[in-house]
PyMOL Python script that loads the backbone (N, CA, C, O; Angstrom):
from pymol import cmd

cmd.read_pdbstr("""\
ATOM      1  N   UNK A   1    -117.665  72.831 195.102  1.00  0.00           N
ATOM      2  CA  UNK A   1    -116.377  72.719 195.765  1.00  0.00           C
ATOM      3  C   UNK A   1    -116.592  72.541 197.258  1.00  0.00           C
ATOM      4  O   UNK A   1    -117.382  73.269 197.858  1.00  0.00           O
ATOM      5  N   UNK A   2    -115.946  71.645 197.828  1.00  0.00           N
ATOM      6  CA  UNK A   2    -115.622  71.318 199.526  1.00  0.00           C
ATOM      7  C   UNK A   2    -115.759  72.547 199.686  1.00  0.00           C
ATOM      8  O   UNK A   2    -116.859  73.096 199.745  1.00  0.00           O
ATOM      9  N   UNK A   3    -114.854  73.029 199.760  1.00  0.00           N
ATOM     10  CA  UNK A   3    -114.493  74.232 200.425  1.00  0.00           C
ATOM     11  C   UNK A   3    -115.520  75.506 200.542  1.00  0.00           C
ATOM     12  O   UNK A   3    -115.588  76.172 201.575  1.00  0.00           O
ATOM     13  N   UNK A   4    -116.197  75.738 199.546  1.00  0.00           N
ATOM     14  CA  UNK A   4    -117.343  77.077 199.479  1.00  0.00           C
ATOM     15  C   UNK A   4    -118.078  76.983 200.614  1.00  0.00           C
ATOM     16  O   UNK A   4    -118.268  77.978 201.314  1.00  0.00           O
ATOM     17  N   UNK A   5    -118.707  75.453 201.004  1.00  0.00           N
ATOM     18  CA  UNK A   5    -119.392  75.342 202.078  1.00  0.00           C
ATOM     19  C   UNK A   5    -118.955  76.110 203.018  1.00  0.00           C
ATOM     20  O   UNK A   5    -119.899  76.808 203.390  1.00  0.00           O
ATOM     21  N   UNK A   6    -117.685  76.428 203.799  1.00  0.00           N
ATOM     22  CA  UNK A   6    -117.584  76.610 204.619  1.00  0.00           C
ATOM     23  C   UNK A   6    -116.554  78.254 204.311  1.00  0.00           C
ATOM     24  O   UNK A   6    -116.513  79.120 205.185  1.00  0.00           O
ATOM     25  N   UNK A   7    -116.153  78.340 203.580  1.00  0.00           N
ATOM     26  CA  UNK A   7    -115.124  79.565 203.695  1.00  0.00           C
ATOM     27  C   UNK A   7    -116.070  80.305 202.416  1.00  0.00           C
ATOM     28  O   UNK A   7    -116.662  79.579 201.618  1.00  0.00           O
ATOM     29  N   UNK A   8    -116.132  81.591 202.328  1.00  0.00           N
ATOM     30  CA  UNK A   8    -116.247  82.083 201.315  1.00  0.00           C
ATOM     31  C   UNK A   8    -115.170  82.380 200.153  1.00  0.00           C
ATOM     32  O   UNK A   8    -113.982  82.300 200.464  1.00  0.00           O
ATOM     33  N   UNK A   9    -115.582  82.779 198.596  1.00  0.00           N
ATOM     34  CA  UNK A   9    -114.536  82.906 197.613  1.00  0.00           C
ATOM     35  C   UNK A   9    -113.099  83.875 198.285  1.00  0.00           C
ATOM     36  O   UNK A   9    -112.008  83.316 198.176  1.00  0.00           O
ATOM     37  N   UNK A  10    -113.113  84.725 198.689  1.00  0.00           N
ATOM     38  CA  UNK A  10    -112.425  85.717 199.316  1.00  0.00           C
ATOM     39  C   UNK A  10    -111.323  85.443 200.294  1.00  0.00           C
ATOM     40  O   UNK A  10    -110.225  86.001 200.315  1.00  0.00           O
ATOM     41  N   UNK A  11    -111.826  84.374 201.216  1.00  0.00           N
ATOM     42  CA  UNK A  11    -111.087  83.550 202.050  1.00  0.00           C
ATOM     43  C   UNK A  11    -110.742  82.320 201.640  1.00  0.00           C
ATOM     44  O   UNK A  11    -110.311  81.490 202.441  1.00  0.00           O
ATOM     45  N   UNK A  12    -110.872  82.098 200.517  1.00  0.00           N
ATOM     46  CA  UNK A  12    -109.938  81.264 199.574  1.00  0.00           C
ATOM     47  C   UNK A  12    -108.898  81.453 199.179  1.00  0.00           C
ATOM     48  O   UNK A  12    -107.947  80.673 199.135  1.00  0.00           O
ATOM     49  N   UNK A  13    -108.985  82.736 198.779  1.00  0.00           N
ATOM     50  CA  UNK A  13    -107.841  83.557 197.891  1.00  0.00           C
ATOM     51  C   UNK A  13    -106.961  83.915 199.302  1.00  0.00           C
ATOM     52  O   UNK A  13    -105.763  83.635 199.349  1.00  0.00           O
ATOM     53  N   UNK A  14    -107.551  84.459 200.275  1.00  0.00           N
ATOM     54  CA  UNK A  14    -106.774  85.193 201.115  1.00  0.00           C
ATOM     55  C   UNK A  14    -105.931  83.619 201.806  1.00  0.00           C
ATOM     56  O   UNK A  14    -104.840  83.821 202.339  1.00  0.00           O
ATOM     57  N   UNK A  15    -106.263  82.683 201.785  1.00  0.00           N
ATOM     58  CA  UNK A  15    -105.723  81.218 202.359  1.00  0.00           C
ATOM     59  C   UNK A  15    -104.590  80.723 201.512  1.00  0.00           C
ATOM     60  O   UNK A  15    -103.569  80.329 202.076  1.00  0.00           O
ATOM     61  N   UNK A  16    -104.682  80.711 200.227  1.00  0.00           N
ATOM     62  CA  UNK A  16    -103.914  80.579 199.561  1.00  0.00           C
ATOM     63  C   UNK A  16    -102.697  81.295 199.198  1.00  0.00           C
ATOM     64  O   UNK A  16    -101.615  80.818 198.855  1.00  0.00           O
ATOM     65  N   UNK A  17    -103.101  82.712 199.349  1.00  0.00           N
ATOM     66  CA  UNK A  17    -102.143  84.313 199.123  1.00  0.00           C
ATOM     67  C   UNK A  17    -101.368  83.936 200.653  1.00  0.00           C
ATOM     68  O   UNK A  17    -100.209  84.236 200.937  1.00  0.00           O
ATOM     69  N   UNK A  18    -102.336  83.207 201.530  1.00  0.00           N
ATOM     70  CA  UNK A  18    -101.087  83.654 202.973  1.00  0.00           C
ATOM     71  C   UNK A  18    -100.080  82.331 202.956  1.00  0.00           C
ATOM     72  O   UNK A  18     -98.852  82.340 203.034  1.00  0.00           O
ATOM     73  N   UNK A  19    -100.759  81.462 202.861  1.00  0.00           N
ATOM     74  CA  UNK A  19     -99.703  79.810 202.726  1.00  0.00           C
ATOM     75  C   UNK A  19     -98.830  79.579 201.630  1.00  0.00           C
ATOM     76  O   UNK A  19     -98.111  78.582 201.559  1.00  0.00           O
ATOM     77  N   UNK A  20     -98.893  80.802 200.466  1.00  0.00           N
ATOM     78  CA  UNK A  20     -97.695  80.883 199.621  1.00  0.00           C
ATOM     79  C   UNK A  20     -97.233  82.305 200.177  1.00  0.00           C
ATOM     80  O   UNK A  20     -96.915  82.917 199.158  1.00  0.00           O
ATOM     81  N   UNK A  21     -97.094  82.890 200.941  1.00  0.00           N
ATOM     82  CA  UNK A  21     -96.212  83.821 201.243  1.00  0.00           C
ATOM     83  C   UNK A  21     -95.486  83.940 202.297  1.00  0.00           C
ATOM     84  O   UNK A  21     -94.508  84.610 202.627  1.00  0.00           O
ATOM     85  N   UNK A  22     -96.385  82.887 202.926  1.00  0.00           N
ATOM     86  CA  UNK A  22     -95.726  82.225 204.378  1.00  0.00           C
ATOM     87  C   UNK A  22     -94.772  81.237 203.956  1.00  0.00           C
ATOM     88  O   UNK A  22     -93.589  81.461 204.214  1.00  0.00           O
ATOM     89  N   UNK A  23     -95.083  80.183 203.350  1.00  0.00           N
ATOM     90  CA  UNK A  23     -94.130  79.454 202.800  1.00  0.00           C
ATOM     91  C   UNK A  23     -93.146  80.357 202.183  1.00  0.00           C
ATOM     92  O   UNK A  23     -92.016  79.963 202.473  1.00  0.00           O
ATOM     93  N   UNK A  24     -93.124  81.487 201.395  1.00  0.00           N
ATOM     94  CA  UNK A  24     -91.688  82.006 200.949  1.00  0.00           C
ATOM     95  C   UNK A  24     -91.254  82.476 202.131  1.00  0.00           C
ATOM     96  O   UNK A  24     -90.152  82.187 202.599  1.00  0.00           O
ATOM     97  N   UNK A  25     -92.180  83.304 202.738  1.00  0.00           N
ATOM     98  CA  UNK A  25     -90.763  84.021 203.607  1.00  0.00           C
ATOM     99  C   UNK A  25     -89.915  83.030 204.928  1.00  0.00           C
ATOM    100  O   UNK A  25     -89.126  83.566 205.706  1.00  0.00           O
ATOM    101  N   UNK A  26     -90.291  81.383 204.987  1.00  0.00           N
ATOM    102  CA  UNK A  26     -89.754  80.750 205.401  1.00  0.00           C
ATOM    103  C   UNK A  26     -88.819  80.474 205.212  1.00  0.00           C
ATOM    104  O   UNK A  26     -87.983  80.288 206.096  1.00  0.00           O
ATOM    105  N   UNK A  27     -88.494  80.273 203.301  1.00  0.00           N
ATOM    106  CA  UNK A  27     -87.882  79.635 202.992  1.00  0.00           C
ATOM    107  C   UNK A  27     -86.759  80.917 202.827  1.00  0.00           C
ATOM    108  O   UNK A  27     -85.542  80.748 202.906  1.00  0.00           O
ATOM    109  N   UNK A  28     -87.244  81.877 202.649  1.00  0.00           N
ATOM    110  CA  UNK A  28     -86.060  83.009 202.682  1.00  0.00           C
ATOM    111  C   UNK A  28     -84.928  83.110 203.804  1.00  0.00           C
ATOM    112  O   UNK A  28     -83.711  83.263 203.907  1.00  0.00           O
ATOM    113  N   UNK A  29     -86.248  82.904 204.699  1.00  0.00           N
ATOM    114  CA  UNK A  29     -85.248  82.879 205.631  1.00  0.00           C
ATOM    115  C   UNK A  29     -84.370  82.012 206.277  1.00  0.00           C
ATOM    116  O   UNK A  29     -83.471  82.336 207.053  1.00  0.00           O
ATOM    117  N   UNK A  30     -84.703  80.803 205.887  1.00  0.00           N
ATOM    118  CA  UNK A  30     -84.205  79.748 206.254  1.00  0.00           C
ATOM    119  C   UNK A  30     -82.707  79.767 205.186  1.00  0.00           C
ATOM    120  O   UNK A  30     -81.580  79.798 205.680  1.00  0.00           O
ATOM    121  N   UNK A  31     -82.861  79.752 204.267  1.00  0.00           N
ATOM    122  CA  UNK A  31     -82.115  80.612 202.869  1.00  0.00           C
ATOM    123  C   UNK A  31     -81.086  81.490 203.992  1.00  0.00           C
ATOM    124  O   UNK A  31     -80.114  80.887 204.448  1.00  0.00           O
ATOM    125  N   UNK A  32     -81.275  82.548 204.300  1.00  0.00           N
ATOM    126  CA  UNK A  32     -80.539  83.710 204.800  1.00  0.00           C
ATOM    127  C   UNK A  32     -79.506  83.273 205.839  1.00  0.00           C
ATOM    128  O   UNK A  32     -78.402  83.806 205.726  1.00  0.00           O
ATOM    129  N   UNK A  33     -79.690  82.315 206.922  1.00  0.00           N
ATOM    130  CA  UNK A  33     -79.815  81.624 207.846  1.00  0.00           C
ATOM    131  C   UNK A  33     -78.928  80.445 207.962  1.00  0.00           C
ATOM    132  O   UNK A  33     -78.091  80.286 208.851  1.00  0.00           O
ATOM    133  N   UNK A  34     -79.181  79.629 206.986  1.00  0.00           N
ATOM    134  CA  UNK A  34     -78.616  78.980 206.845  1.00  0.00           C
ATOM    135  C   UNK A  34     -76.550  78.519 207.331  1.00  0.00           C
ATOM    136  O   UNK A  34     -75.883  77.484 207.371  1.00  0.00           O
ATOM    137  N   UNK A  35     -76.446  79.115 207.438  1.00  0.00           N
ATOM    138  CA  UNK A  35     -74.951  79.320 208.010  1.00  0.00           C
ATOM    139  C   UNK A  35     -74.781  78.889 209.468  1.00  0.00           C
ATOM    140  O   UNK A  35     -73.997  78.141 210.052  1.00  0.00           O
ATOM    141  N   UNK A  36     -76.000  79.782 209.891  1.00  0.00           N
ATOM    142  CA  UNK A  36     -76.165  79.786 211.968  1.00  0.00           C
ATOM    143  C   UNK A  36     -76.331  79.115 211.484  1.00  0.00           C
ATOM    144  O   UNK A  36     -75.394  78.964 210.701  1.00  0.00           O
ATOM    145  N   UNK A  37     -77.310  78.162 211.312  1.00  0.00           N
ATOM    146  CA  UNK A  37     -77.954  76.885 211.250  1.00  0.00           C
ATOM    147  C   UNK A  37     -76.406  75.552 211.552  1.00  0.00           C
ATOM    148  O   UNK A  37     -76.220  74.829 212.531  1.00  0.00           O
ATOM    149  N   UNK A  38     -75.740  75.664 210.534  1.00  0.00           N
ATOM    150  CA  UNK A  38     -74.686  74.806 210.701  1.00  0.00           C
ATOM    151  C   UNK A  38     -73.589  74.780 211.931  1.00  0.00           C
ATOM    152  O   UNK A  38     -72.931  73.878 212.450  1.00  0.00           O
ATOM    153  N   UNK A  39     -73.706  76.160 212.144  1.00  0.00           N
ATOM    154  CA  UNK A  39     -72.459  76.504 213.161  1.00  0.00           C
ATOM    155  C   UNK A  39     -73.373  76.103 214.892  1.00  0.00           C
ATOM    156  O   UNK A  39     -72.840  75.539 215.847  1.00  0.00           O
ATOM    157  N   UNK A  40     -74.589  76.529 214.833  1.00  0.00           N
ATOM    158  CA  UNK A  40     -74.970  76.777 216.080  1.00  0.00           C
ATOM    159  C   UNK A  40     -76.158  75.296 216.188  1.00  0.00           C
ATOM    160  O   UNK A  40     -76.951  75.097 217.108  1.00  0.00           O
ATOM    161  N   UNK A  41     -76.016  74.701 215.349  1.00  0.00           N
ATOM    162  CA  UNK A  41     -77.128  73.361 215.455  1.00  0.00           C
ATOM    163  C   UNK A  41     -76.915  72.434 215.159  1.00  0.00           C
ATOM    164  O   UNK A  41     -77.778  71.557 215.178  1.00  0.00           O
ATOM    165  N   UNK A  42     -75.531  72.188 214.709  1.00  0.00           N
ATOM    166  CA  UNK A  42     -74.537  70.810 214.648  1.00  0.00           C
ATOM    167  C   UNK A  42     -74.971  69.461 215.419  1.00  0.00           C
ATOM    168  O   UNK A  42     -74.447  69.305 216.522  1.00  0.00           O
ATOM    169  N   UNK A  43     -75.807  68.533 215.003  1.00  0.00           N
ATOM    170  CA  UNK A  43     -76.013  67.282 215.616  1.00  0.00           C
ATOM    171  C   UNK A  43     -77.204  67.722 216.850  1.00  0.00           C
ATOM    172  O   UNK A  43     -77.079  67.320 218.006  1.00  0.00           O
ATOM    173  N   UNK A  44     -78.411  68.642 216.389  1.00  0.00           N
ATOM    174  CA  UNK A  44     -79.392  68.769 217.088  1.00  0.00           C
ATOM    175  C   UNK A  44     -80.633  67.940 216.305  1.00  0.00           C
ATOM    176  O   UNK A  44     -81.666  68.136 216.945  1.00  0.00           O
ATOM    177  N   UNK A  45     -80.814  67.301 215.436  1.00  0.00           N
ATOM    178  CA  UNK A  45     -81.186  66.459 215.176  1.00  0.00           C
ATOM    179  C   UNK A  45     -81.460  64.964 215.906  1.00  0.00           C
ATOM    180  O   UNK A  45     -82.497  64.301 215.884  1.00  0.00           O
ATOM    181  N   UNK A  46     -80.273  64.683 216.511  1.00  0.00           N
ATOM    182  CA  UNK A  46     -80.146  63.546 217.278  1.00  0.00           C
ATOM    183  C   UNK A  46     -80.552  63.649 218.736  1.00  0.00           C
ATOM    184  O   UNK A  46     -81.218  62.880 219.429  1.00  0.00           O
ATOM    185  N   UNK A  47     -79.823  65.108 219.085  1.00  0.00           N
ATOM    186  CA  UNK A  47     -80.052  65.727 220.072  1.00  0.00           C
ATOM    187  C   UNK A  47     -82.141  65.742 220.866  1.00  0.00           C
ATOM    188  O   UNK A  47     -82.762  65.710 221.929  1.00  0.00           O
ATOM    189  N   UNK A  48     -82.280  65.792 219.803  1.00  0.00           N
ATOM    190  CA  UNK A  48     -84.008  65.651 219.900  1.00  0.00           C
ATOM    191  C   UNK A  48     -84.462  64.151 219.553  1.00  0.00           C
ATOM    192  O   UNK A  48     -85.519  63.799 220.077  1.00  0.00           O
ATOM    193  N   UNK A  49     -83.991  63.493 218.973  1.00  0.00           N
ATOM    194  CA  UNK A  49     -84.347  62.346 218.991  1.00  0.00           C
ATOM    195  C   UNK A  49     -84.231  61.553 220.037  1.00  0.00           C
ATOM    196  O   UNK A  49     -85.101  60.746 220.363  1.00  0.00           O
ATOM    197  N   UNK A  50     -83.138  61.726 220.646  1.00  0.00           N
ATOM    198  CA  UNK A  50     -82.348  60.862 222.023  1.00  0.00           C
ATOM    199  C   UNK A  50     -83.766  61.636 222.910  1.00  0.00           C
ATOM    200  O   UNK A  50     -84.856  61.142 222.621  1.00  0.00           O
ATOM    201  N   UNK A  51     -83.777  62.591 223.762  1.00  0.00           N
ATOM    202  CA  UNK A  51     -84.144  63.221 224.313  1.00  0.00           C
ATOM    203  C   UNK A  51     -86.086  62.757 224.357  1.00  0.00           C
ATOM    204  O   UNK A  51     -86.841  62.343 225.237  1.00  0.00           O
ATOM    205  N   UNK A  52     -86.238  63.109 222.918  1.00  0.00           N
ATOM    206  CA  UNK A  52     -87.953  63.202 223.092  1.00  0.00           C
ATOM    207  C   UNK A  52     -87.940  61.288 223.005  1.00  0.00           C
ATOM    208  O   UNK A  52     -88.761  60.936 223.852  1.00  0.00           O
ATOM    209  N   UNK A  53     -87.488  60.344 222.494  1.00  0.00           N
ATOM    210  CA  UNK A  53     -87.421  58.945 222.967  1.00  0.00           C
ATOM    211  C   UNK A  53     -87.121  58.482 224.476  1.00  0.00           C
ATOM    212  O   UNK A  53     -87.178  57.324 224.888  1.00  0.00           O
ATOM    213  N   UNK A  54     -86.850  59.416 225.077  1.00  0.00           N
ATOM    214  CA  UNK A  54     -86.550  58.966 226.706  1.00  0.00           C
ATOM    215  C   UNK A  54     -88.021  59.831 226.995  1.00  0.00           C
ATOM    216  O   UNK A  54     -89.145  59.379 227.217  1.00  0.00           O
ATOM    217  N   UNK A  55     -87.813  60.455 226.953  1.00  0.00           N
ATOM    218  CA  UNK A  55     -89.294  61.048 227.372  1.00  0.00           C
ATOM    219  C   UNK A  55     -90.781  59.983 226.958  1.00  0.00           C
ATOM    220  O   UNK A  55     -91.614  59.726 227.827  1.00  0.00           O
ATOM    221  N   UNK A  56     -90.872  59.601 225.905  1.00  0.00           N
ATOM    222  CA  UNK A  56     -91.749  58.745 225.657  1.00  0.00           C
ATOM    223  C   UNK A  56     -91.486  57.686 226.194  1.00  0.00           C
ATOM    224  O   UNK A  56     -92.570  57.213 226.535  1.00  0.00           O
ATOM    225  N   UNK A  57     -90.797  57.111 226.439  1.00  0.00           N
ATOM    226  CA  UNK A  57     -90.132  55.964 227.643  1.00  0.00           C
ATOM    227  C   UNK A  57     -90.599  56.549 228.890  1.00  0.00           C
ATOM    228  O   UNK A  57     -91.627  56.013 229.304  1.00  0.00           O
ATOM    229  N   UNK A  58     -90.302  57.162 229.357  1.00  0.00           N
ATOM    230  CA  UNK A  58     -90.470  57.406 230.667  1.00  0.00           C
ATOM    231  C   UNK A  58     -92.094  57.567 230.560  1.00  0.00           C
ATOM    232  O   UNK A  58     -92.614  56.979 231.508  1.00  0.00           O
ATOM    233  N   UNK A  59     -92.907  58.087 229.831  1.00  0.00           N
ATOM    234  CA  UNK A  59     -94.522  58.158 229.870  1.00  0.00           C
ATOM    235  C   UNK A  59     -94.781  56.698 229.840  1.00  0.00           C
ATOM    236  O   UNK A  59     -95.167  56.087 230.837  1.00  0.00           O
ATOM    237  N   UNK A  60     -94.521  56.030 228.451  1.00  0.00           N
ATOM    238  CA  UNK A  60     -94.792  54.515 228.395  1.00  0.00           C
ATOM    239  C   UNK A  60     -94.653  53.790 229.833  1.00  0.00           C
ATOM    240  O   UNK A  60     -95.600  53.161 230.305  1.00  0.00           O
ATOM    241  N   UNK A  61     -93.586  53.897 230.409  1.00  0.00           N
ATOM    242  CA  UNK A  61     -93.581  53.390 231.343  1.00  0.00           C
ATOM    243  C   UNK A  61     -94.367  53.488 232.686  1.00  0.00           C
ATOM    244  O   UNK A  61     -94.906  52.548 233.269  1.00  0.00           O
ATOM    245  N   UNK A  62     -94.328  55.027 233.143  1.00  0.00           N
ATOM    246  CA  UNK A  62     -95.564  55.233 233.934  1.00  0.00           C
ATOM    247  C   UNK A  62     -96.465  54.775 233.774  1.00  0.00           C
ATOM    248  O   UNK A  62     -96.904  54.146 234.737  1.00  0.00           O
ATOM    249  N   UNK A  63     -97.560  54.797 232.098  1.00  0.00           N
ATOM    250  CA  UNK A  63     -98.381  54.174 232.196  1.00  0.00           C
ATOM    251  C   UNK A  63     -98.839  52.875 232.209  1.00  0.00           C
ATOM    252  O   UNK A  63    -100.028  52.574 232.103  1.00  0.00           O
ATOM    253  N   UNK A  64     -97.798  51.982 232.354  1.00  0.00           N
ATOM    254  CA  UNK A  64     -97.578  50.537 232.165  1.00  0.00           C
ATOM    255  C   UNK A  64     -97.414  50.270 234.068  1.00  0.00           C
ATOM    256  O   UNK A  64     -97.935  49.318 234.649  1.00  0.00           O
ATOM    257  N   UNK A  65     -96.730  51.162 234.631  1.00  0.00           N
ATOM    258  CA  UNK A  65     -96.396  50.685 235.813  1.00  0.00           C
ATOM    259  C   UNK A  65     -98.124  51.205 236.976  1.00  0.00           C
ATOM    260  O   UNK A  65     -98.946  50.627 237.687  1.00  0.00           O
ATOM    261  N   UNK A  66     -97.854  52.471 236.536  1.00  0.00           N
ATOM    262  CA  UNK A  66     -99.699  52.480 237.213  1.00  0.00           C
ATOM    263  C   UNK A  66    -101.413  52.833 236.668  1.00  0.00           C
ATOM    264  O   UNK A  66    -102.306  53.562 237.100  1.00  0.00           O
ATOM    265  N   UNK A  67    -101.279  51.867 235.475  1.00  0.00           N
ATOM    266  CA  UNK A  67    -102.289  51.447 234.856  1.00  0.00           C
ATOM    267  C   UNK A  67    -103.026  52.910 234.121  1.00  0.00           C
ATOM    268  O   UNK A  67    -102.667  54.061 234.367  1.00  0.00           O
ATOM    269  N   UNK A  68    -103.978  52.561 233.308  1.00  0.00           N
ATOM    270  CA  UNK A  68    -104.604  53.768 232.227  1.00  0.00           C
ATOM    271  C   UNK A  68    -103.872  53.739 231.805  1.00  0.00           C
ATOM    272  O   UNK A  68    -103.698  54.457 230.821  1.00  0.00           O
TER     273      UNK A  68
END
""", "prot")
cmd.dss("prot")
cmd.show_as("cartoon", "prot")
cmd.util.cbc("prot")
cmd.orient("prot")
């Protein structure tokens, strides 16, 4: 297995035990949550899109206007 090389059996288990329990209690909470979510984040989706696209514009451009 890939993996033995570098992690032992133990830290397999413990990798796997944490990225499925991390993944639940995300989803719990996101689950729980869910409500704020609608009331307090209404059209923040776009909100970040607009935003981090001007920002990459504005880098693109610097680096177009003074070279590197």
């Amino acid at each position: 297995m890939f993996l033995s090389a570098f992690f032992s059996t133990g830290r397999i288990i413990f990798i796997i035990l944490f990225v499925i329990g991390f993944g639940g209690a995300i989803a719990w909470s996101y689950r729980k949550d869910i409500k704020n979510h609608e009331r307090y984040y209404k059209s923040a989706g776009k909100k970040v899109a607009i935003y981090g696209g001007l920002i990459i514009a504005v880098f693109l451009a610097i680096r177009i206007l003074f070279g590197n």
